[in-house]
VMD Tcl script that draws the C-alpha trace (Angstrom):
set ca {
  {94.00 76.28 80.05}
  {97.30 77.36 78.47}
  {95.76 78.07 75.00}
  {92.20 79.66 76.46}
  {94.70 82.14 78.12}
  {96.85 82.69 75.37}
  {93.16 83.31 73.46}
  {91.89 85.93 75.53}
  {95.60 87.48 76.01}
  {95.63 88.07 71.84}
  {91.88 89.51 71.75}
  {91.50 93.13 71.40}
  {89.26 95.69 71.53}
  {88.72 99.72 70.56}
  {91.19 101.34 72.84}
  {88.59 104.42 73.16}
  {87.75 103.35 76.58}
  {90.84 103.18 77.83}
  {92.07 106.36 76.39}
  {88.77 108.13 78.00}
  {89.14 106.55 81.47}
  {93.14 108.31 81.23}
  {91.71 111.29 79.98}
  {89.18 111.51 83.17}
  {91.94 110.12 85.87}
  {94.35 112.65 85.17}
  {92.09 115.41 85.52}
  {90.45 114.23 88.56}
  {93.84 113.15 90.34}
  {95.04 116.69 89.13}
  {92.00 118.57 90.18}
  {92.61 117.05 93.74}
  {95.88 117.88 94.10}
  {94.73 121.66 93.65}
  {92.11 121.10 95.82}
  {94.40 119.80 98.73}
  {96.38 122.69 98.32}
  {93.81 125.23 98.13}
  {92.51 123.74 101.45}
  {96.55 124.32 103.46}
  {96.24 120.61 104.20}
  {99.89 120.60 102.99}
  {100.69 122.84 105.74}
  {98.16 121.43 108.41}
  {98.58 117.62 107.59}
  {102.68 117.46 107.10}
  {104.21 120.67 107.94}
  {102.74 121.94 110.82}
  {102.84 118.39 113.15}
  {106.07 117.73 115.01}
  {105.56 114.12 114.44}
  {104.44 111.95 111.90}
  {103.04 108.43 112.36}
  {104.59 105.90 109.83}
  {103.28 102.54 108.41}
  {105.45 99.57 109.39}
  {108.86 99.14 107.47}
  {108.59 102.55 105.57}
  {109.91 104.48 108.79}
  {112.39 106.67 106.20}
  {109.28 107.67 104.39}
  {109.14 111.30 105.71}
  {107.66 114.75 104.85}
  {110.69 116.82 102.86}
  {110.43 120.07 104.78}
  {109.19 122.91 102.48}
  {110.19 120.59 99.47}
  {107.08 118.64 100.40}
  {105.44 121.86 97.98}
  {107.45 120.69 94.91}
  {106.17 116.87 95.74}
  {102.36 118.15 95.59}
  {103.63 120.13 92.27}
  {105.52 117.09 90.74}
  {102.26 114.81 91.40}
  {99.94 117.18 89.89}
  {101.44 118.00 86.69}
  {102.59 113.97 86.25}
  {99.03 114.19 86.68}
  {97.96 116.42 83.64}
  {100.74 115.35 81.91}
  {98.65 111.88 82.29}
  {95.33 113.13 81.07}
  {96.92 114.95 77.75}
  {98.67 111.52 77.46}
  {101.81 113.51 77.25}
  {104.74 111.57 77.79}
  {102.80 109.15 79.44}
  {104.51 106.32 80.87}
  {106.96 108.78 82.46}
  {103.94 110.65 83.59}
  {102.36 107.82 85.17}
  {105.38 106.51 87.07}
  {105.98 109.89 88.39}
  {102.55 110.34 89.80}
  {102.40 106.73 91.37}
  {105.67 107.14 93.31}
  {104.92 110.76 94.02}
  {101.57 109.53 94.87}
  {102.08 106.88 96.76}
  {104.92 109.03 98.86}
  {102.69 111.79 99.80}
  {100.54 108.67 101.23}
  {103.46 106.98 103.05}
  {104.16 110.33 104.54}
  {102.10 109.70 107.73}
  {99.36 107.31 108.37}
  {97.44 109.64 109.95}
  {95.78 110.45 106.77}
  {95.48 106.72 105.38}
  {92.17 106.20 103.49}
  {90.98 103.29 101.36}
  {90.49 105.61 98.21}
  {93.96 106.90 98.70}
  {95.40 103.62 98.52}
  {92.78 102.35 95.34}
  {94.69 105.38 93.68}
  {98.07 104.25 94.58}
  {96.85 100.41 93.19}
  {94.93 101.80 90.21}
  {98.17 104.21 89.34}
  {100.72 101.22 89.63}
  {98.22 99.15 86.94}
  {97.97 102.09 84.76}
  {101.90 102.15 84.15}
  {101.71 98.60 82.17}
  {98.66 99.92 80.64}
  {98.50 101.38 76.78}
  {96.34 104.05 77.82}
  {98.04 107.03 75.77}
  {97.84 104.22 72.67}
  {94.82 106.42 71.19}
  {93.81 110.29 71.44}
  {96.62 111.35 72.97}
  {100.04 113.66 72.91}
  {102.16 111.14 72.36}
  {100.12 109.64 69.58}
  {100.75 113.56 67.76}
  {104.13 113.57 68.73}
  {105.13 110.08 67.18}
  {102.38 110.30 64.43}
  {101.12 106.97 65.29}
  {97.75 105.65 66.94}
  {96.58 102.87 67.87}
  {92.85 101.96 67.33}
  {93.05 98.84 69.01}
  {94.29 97.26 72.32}
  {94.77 93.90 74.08}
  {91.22 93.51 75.28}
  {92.73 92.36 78.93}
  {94.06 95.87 79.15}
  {90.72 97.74 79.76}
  {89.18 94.57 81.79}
  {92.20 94.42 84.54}
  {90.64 98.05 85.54}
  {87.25 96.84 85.49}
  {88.77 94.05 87.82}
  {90.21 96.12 90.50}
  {86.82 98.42 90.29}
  {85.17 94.82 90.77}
  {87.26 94.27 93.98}
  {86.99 97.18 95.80}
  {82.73 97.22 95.74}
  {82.36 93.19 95.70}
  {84.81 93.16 98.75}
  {83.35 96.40 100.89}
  {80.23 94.48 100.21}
  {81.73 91.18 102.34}
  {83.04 93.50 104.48}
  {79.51 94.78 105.54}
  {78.39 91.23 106.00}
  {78.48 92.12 110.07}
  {76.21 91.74 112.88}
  {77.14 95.69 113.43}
  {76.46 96.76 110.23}
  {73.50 94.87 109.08}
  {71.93 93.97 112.48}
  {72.79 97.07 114.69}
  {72.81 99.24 111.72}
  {75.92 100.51 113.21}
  {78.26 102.81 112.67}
  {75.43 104.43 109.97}
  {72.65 105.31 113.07}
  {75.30 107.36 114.56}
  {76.59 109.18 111.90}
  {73.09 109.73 110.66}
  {71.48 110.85 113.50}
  {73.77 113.73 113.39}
  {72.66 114.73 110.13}
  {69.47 116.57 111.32}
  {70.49 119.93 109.48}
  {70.26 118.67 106.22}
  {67.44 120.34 104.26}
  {64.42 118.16 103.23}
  {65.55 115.17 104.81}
  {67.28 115.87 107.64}
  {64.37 115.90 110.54}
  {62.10 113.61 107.98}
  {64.47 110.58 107.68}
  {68.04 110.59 109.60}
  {66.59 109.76 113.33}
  {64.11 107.11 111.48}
  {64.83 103.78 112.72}
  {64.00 101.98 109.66}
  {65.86 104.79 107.24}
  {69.36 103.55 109.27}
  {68.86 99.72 108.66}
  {67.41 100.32 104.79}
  {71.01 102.35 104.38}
  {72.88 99.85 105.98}
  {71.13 96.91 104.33}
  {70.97 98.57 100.65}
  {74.66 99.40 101.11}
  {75.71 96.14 101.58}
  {73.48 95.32 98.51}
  {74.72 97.69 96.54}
  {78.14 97.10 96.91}
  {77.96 93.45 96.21}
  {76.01 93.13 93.16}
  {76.86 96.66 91.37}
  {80.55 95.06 89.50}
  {78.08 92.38 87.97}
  {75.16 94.75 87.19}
  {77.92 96.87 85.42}
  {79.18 94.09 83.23}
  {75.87 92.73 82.01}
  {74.89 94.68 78.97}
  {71.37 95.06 79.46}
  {71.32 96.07 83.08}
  {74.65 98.67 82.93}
  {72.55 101.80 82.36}
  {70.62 100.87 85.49}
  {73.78 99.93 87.63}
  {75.05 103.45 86.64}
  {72.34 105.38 87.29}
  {72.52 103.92 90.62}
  {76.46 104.37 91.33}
  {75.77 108.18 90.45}
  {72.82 108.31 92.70}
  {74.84 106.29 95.59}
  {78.05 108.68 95.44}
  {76.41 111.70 95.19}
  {74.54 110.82 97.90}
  {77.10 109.25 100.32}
  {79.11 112.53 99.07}
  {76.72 115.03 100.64}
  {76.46 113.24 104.10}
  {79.73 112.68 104.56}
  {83.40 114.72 103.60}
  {84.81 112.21 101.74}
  {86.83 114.80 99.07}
  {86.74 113.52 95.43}
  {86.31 109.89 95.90}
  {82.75 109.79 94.41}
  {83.33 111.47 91.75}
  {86.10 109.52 90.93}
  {84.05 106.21 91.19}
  {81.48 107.68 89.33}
  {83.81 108.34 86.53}
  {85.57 105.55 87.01}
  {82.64 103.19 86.12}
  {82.26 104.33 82.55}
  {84.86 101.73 81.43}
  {81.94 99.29 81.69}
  {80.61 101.23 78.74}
  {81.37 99.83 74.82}
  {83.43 101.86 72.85}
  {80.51 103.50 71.19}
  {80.44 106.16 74.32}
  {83.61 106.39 74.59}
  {84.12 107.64 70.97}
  {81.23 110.25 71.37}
  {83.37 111.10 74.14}
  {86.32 111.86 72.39}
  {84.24 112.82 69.42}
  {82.85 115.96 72.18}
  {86.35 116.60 72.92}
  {87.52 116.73 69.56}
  {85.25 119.35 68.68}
  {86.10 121.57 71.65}
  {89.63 121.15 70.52}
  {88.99 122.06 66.94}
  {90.22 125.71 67.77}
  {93.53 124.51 68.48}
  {93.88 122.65 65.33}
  {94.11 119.50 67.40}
  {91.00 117.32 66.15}
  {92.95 117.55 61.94}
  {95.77 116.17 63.74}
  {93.99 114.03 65.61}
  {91.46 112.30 62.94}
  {94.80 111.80 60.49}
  {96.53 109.87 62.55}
  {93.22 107.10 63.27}
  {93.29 106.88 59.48}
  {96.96 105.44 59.87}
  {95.82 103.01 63.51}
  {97.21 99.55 64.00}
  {96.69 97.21 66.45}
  {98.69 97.91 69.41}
  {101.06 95.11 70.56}
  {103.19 94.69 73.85}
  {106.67 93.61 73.29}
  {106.75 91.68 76.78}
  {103.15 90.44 76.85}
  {103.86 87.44 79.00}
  {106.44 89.16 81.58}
  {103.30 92.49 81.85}
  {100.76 89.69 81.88}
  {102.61 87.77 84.55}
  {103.04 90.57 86.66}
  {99.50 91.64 86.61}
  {98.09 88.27 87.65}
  {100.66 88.18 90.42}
  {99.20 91.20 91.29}
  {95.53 90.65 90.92}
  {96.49 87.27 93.44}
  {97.68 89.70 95.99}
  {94.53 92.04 95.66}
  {92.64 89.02 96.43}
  {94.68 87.28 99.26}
  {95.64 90.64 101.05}
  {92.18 91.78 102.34}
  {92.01 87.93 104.71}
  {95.16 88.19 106.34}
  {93.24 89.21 109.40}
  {92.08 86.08 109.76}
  {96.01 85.20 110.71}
  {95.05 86.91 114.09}
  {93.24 86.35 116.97}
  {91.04 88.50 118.49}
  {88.05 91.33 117.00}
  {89.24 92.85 113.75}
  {87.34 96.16 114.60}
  {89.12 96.04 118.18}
  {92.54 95.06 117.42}
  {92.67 96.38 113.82}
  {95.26 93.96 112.92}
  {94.85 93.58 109.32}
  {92.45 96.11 109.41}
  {93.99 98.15 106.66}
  {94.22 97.78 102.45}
  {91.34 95.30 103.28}
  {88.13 97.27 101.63}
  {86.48 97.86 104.97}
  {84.97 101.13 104.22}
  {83.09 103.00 107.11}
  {82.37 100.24 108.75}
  {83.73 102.13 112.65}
  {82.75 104.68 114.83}
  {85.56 104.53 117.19}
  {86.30 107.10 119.28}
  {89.38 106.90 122.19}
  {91.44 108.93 125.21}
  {94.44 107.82 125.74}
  {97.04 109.22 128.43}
  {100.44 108.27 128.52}
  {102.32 108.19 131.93}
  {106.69 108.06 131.53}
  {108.23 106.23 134.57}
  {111.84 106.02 135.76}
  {112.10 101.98 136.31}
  {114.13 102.57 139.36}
  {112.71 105.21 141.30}
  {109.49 105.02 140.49}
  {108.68 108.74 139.97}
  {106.25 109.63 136.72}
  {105.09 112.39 135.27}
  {101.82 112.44 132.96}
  {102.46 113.78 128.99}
  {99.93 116.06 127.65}
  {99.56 114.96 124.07}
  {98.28 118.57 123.02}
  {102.72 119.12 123.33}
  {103.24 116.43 120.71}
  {100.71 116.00 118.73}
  {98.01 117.90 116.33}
  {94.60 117.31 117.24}
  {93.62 115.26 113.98}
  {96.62 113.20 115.19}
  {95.30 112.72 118.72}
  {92.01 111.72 117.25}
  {93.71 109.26 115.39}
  {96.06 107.68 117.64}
  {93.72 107.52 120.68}
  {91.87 104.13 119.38}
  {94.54 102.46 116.84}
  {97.06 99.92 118.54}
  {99.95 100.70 116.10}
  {99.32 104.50 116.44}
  {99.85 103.81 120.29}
  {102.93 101.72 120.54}
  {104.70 104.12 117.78}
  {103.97 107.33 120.14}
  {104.85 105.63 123.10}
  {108.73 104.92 121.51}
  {108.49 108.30 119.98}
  {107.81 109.56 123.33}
  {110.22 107.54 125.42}
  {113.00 108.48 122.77}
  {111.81 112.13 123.60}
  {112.33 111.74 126.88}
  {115.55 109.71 127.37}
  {117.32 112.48 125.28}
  {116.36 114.85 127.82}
  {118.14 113.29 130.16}
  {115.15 111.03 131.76}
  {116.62 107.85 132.93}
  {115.63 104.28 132.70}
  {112.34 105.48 130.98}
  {109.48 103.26 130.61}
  {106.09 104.27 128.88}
  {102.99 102.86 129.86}
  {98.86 104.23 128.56}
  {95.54 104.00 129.89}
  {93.49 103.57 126.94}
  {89.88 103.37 127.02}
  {87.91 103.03 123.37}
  {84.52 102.72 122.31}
  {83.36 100.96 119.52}
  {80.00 101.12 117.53}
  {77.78 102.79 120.28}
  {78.76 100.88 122.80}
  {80.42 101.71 126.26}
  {84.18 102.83 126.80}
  {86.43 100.73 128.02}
  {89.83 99.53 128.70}
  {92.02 99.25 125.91}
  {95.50 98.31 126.73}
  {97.28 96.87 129.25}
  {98.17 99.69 131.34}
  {100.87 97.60 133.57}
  {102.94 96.54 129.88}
  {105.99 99.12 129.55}
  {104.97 99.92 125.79}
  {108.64 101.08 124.80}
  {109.82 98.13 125.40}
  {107.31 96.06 122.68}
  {108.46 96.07 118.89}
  {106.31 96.64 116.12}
  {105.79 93.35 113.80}
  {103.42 91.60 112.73}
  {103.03 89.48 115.54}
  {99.45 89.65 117.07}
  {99.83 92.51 120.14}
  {98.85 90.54 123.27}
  {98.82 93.68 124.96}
  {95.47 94.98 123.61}
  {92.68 93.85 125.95}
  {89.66 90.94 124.66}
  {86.66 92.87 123.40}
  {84.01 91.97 125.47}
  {81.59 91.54 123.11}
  {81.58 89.51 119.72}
  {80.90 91.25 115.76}
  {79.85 88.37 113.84}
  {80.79 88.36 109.99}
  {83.59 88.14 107.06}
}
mol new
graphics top color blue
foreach p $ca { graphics top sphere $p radius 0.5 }
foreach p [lrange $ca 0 end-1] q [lrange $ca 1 end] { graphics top cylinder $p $q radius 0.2 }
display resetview
């Protein structure tokens, strides 16, 4: 086993993929960084709100004021400064931790492609992608040609885990035997020219989605690896993301896939790639430069191969692992959303919640109800109405609010009701449990009500 890995750990291959997947990563993290600014969501998402939901032991993670601007500038040019391959592995620390900050920020904006950004970022700092075509290769006058061959395939890895395990997670009796949450999203789709009254309040249309999602999600890593059918399995990511992209808002993320998938390729697109490039370039005297320094290419060669390789496996185990730990609680998953999160379960809910918090004085008894609308942005309403941790965090954030008013012996309590996949609202939480006085852990939260109803699947 020792010497197979040691084997594979000293093959290597043309490091044109890797430089063309840095190339196409910084531009697209740097294009939508523009594009969230362009939109005011700095303003609307972390500005504006006076409150800001926070993921569970990164409480001190908080928006910087007006700073928050220079964050969103710092991020975007680490950004370019990744895609010219410019200073690179400064480049690509910056953006992760800048990154990754901006996501910490509040949870109200968590998304799964967010945090495959954050994960991809973090592997791209003990990656050699600014080895070949790059800045850094003019700067030093030295290129590398080739690359550990483990390199490139620990991207093609993670890619592999995010589809194979959105794929379990569609293994559900909603998804696959309801054809839920896709009818209702779908449905509402009428507008949509061509297709929109001929195939989104079809029956059949919302159960072929549902099914050939699953499919698709499953099988696509493997189609991409095997030579003879990765034309095929691309065609068929392009057509999915495009597609997925005009029925629903989901911002960049298939386009980034899209692009993302072209690692799969040999190095004989790659170099056409870069070949293209070259030649657009030329005027800047860049592709002379460029083609001198191949002529000189070595192999490329880590100094701490086993320590980098170590790490990576450590953190390839935890990409694996991570998505089960809701099986560590009782209870639904898409009811109690404990281990919910970083797990791959992509739009897999329709949930939709009202939630109305009542503050009591313990002794007396009087209360008083708290409109949210005082508190809270309407995106952040949305948001907290149907997720447990959203709940108990506003509830302390209110009954802090309230005790330094002058309120005494305050105690919080919400009547909750959610619905779930289409069917019927109902109670929540326990509306006789004093919510400021539970913690947040990661203890199961017996005060979330049974579902009354059972979602077989992974």
């Amino acid at each position: 086993m020792s010497f197979k890995l040691n084997t594979y750990l000293n093959k290597n291959t043309h490091a044109a993929p890797l430089a063309v997947f840095r190339i196409a990563f910084g531009i697209m993290m740097c294009f939508s960084i523009i594009r969230f600014w362009y939109h005011g969501w700095i303003e609307s998402l972390y500005l504006e709100p006076k409150f800001h939901f926070s993921y569970y032991g990164f409480e001190w993670v908080k928006p910087l004021g007006n700073h928050t601007y220079l964050l969103f500038i710092i991020c975007g040019l680490s950004a370019l400064f990744v895609a010219l391959g410019l200073k690179y592995r400064i480049a690509i620390i910056s953006f992760f931790l800048s990154f990754t900050y901006i996501e910490l920020m509040d949870k109200t904006t968590y998304l799964n492609h967010y945090y495959f950004i954050s994960l991809l970022s973090f592997l791209m700092i003990f990656l050699p992608a600014n080895a070949h075509f790059s800045m850094d290769t003019i700067l030093k006058k030295k290129s590398y040609e080739k690359v550990p061959k483990w390199t490139i395939d620990s991207v093609k890895l993670l890619l592999g885990i995010v589809y194979f395990y959105a794929g379990l997670a569609k293994i559900n009796g909603d998804w696959l035997f309801r054809a839920q949450p896709l009818k209702i999203w779908l449905t509402s789709k009428y507008d949509l020219p061509f297709i929109g009254d001929s195939l989104m309040h079809q029956n059949w249309f919302h159960y072929a989605m549902s099914w050939s999602g699953m499919l698709y999600d499953l099988t696509i890593p493997f189609l991409l690896l095997y030579r003879k059918t990765r034309v095929l399995a691309f065609i068929l990511v392009v057509f999915f993301h495009v597609f997925t992209r005009v029925l629903f808002p989901i911002g960049m993320f298939p386009f980034i896939m899209i692009v993302s998938t072209l690692i799969f390729f040999d190095a004989r697109l790659h170099k056409k790639i870069i070949k293209i490039t070259s030649n657009i370039l030329s005027p800047l005297s860049l592709r002379t430069n460029v083609r001198s320094l191949i002529k000189k290419s070595q192999n490329y060669t880590y100094q701490f191969r086993k320590p980098v390789a170590g790490l990576l496996i450590g953190f390839f185990i935890v990409q694996l692992i991570l998505p089960f730990r809701y099986s560590l609680y009782p209870g639904e998953l898409f009811w109690t959303e404990e281990g919910y999160r970083f797990s791959w379960r992509v739009m897999l809910m329709e949930k939709m919640g009202i939630s109305t918090f009542k503050i009591v004085n313990g002794e007396s008894g009087e209360f008083f109800y708290v409109d949210n609308k005082d508190f809270l942005t309407p995106f952040q309403e949305k948001q907290m109405s149907f997720q447990p941790d959203f709940i108990l965090e506003y509830a302390h954030y209110l009954g802090d609010h309230f005790k330094s008013q002058g309120h005494q012996n305050v105690k919080v309590f919400v009547e909750s009701y959610v619905a779930l996949n289409g069917r019927l609202s109902t109670l929540y939480i326990d509306k006789n449990v004093d919510l400021y006085a539970e913690k947040e852990s990661f203890k199961p939260k017996d005060w979330i009500l049974p579902f009354n109803d059972e979602i077989k699947g992974l």
